[in-house]
Backbone as ProteinMPNN parsed JSONL, in Angstrom:
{"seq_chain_A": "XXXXXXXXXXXXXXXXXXXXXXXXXXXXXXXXXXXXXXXXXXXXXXXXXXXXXXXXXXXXXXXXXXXXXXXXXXXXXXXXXXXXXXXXXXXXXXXXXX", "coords_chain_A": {"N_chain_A": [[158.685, -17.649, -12.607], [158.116, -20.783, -14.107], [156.646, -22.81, -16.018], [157.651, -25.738, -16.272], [159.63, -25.816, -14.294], [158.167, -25.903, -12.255], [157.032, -28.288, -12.676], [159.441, -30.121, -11.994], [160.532, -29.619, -9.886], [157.816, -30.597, -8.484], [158.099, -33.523, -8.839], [160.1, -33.979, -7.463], [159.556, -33.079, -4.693], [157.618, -35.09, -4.82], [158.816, -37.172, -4.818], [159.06, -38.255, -6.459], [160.748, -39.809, -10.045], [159.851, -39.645, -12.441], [157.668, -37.963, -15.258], [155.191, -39.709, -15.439], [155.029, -40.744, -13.143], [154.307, -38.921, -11.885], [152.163, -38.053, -12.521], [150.585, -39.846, -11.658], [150.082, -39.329, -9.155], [149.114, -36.771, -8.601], [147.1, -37.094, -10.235], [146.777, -36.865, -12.758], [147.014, -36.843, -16.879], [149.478, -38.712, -17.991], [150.143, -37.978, -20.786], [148.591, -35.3, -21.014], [150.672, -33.961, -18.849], [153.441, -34.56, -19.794], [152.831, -32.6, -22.136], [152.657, -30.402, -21.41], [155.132, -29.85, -19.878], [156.665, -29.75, -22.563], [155.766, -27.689, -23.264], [153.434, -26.933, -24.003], [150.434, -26.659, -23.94], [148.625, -26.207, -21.074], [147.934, -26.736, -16.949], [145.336, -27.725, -15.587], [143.042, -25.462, -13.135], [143.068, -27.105, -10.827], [144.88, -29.101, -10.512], [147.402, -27.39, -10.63], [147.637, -26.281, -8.603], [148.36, -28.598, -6.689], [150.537, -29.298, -7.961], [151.839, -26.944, -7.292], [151.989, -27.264, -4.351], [153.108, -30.03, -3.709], [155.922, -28.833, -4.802], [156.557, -26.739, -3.637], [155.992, -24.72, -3.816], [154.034, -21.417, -3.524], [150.921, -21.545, -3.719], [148.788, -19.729, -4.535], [150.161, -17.839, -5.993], [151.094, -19.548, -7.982], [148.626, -20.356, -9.462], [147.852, -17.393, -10.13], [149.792, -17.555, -11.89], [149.281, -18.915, -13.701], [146.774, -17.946, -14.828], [147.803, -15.579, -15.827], [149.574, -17.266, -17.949], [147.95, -17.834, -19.675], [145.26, -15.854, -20.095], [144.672, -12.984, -22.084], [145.617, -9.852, -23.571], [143.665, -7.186, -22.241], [143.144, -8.953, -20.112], [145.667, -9.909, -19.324], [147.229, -7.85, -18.887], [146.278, -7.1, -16.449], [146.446, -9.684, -15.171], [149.408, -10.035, -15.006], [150.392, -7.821, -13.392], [148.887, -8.647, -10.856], [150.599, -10.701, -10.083], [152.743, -9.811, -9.927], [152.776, -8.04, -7.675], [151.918, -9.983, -5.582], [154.451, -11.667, -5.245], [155.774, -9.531, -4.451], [154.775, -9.91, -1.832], [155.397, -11.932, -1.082], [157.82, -11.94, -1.44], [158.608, -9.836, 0.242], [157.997, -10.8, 3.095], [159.412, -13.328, 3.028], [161.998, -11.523, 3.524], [161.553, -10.437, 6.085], [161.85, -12.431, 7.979], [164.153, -12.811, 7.899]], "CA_chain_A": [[158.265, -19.023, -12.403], [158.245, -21.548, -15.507], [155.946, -24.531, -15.984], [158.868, -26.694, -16.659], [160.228, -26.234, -13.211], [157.453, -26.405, -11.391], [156.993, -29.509, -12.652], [160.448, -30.583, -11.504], [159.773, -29.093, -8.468], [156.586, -31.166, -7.878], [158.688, -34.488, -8.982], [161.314, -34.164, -6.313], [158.667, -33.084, -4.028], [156.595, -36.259, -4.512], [159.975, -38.412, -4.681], [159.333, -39.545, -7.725], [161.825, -40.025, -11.066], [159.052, -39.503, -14.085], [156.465, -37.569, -15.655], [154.27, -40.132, -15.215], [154.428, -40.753, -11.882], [154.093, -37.518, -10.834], [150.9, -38.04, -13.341], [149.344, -40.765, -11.245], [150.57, -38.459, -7.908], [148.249, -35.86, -8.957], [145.553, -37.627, -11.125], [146.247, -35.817, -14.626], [147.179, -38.1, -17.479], [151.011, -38.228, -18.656], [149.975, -36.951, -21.943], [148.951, -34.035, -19.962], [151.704, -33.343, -17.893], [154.365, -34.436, -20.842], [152.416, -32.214, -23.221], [153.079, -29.15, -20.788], [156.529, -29.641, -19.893], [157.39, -29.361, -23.636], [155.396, -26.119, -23.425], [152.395, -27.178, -25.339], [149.097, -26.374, -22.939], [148.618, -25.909, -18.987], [147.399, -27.912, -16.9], [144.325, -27.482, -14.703], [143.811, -24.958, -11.543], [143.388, -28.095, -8.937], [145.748, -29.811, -10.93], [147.945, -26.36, -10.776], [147.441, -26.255, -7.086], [148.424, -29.839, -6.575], [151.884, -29.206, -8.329], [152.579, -26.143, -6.097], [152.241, -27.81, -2.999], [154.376, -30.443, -3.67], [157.364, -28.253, -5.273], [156.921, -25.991, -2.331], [155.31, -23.336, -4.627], [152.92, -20.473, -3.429], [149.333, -21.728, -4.765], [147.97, -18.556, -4.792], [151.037, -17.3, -7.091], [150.803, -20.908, -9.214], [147.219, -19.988, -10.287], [147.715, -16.153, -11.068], [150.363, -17.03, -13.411], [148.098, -20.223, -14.722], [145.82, -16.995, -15.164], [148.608, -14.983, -16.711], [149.403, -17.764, -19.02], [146.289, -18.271, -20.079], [144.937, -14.889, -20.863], [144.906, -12.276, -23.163], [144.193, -8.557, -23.647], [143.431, -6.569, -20.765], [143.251, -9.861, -18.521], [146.613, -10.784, -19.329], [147.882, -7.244, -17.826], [145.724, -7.296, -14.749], [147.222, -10.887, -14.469], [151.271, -9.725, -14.591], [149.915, -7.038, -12.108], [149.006, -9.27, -9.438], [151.708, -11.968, -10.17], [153.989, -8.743, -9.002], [151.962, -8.433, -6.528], [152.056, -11.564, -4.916], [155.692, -11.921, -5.637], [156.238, -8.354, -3.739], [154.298, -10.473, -1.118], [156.085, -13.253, -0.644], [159.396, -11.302, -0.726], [158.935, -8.483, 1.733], [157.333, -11.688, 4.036], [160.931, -13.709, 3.496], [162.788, -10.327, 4.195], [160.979, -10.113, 7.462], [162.206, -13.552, 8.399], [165.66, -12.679, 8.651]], "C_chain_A": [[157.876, -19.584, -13.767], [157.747, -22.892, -15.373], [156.762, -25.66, -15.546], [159.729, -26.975, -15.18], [159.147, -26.366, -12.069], [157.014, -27.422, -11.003], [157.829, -30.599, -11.989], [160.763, -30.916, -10.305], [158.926, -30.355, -7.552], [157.21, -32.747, -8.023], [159.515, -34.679, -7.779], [160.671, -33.835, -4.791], [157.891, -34.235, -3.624], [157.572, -37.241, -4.308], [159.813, -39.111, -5.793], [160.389, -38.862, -9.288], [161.387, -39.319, -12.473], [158.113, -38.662, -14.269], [155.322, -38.128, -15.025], [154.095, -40.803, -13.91], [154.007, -39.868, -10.657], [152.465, -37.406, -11.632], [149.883, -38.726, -12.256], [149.244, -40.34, -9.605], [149.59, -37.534, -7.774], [147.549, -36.049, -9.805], [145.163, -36.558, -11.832], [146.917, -36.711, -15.283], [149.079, -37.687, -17.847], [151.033, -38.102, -19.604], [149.878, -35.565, -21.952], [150.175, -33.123, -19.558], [153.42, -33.566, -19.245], [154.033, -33.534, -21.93], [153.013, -30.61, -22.355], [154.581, -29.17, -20.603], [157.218, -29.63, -21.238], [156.842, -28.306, -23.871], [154.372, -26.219, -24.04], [151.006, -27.279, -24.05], [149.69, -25.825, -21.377], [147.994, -26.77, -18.364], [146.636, -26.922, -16.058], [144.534, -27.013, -13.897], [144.111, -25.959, -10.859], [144.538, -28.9, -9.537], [147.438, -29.312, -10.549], [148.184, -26.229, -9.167], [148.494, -27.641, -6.148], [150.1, -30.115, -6.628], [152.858, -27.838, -7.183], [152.891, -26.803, -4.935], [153.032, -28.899, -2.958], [155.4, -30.101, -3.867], [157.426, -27.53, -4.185], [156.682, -24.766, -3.216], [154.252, -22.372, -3.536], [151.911, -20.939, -3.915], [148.891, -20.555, -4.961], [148.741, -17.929, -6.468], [151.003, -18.723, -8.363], [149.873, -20.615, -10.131], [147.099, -18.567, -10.538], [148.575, -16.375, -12.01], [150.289, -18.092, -14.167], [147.033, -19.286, -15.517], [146.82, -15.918, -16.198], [149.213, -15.52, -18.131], [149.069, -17.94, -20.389], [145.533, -17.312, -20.926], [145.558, -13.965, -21.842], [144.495, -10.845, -23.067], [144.527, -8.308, -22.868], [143.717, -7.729, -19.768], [144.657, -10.158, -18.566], [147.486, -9.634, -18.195], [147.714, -6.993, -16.687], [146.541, -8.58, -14.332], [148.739, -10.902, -14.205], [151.028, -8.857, -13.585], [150.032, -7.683, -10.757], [149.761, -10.215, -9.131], [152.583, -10.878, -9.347], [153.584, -8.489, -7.948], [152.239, -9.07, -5.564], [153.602, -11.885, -4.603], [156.45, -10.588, -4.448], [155.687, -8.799, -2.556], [154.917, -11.377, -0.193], [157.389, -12.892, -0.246], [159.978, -10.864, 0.406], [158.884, -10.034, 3.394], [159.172, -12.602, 4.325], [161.846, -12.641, 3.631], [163.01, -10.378, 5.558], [161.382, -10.929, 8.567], [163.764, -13.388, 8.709], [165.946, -11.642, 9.318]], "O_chain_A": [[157.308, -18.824, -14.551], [158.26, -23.847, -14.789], [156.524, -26.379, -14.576], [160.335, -28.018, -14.933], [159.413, -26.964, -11.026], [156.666, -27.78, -9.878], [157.375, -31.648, -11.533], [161.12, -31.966, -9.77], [159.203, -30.86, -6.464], [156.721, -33.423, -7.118], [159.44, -35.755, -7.186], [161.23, -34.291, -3.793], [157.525, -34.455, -2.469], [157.251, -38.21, -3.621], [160.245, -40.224, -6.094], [160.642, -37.671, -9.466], [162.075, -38.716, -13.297], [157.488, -38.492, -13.222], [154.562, -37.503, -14.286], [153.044, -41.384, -13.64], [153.66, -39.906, -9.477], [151.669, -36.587, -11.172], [148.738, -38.345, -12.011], [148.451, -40.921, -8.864], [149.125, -37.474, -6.635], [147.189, -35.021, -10.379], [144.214, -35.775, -11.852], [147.53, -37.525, -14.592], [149.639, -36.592, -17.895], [152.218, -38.015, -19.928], [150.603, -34.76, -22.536], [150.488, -31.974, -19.868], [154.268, -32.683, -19.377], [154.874, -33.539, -22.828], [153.803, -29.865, -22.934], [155.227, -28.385, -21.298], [158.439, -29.497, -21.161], [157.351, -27.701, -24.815], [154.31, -25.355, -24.914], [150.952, -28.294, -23.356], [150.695, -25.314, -20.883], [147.426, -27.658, -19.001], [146.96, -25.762, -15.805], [145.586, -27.256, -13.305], [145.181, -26.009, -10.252], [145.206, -29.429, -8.649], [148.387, -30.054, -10.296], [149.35, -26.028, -8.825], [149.174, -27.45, -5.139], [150.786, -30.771, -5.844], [153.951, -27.839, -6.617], [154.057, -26.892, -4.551], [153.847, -28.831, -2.038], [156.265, -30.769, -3.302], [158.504, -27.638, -3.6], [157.461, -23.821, -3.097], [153.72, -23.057, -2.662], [151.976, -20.639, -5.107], [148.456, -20.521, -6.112], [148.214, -17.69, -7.554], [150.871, -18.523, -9.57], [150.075, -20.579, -11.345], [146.134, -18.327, -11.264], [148.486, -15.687, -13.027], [151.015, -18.306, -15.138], [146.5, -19.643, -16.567], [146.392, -15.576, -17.301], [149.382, -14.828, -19.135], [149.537, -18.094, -21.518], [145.165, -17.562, -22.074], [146.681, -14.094, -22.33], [143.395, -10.499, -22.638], [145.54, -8.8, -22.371], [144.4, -7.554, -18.76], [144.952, -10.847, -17.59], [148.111, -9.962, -17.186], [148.592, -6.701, -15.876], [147.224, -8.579, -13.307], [149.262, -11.627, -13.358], [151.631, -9.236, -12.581], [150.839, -7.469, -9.852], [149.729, -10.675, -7.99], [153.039, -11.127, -8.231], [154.329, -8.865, -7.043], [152.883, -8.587, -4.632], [153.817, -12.432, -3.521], [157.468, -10.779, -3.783], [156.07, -7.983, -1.718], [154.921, -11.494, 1.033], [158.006, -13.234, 0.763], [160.946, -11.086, 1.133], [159.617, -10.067, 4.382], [159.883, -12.548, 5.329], [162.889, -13.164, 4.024], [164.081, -10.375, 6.165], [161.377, -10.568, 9.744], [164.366, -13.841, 9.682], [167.044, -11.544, 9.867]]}, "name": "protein", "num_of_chains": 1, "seq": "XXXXXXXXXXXXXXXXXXXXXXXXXXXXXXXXXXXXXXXXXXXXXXXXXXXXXXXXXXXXXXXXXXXXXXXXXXXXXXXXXXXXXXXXXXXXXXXXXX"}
């Protein structure tokens, strides 16, 4: 999962065309949200949350790998840990479905 499409994601989700109206969709600024989709920060958990649920993301999985991101060190490998995790979660769960 990649910022960049989540964002995309959350655009076509909300029905809208732009950055910035997916900015005023989820009340973060389009400096913000244009500053991340060129790869340059993250944006906020509720913000992070906000974008899942419109793309049709996992929130739970959005914010461990906002947490994987993010950290460093030890937290960064606890955080790819439970991203697999989660991911081995979600899979087995759409497996089960067919």
């Amino acid at each position: 999962m990649e910022l960049k499409s989540i964002l995309e994601d959350a655009k076509t989700g909300a029905g809208v065309p732009s950055l910035r109206q997916l900015a005023d969709f989820v009340g973060a600024s389009v400096t913000a949200l244009s500053r991340q989709n060129a790869g340059h920060g993250y944006p906020r958990q509720e913000t992070m949350v906000n974008l899942c649920k419109l793309g049709g993301h996992d929130q739970k999985l959005g914010l461990l790998y906002l947490g994987y991101w993010t950290s460093k060190g030890e937290a960064k490998v606890i955080y790819k840990s439970l991203v697999a995790e989660r991911e081995a979660t979600l899979n087995a769960r759409e497996l089960s479905k067919t």
